[in-house]
N, C-alpha and C positions, 0 to 999 in steps of 0.2 A: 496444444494451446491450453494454456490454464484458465480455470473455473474464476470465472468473476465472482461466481460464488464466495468461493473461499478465500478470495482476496477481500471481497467485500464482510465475511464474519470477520476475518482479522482486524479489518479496520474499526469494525462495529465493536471490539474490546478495547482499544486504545482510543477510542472518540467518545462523545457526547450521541452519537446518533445509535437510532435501533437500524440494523440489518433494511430494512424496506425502505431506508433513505437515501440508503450508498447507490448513487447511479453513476455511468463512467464521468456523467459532465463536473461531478461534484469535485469542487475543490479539498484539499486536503486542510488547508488552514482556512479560508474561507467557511468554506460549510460546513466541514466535520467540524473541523475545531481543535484541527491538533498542533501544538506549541512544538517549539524544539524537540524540546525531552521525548513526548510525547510519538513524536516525529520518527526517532529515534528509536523510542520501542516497537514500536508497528516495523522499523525495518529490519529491527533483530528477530520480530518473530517472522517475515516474510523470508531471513535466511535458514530461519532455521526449521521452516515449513518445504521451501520449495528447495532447500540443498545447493543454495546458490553464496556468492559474497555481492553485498552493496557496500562499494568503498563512502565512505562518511565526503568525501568529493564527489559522489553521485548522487546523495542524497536531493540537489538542486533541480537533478530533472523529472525530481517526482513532485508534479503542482497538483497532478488532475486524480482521479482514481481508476485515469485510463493511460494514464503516463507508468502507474504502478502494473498496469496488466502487463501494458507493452514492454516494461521496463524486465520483469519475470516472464515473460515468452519470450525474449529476446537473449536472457543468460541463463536458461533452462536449456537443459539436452533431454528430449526426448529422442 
């Protein structure tokens, strides 16, 4: 299972939030505050952290910052 940790620092470089905001309930656009683009770079760097592909058609089922955990422990191989 992957570190919410490290998905929450990830998200805390593409967003408006510090680290100690990002909880799983937060929204992605909602709370953090991230736009498309934004959107987008957070998913470039979660592929290129956890060694995985997010097709730009999966992009819709990432709302929460627990949708991104589950979304990265679900196409991870450990």
């Amino acid at each position: 299972m992957n570190d919410l940790l490290e998905i929450s620092r990830l998200l805390a470089e593409h967003s408006a939030c510090d680290i100690e905001e990002i909880t799983p309930d937060k929204s992605l656009v909602g709370d953090l505050g991230l736009d498309s683009f934004s959107l987008l770079d957070a998913a470039l760097a979660f592929e290129d952290h956890f060694h995985i592909a997010i097709p730009d058609s999966d992009l819709h089922l990432l709302n929460t910052v627990q949708d991104v955990v589950d979304y990265i422990n679900t196409h991870t191989k450990e």
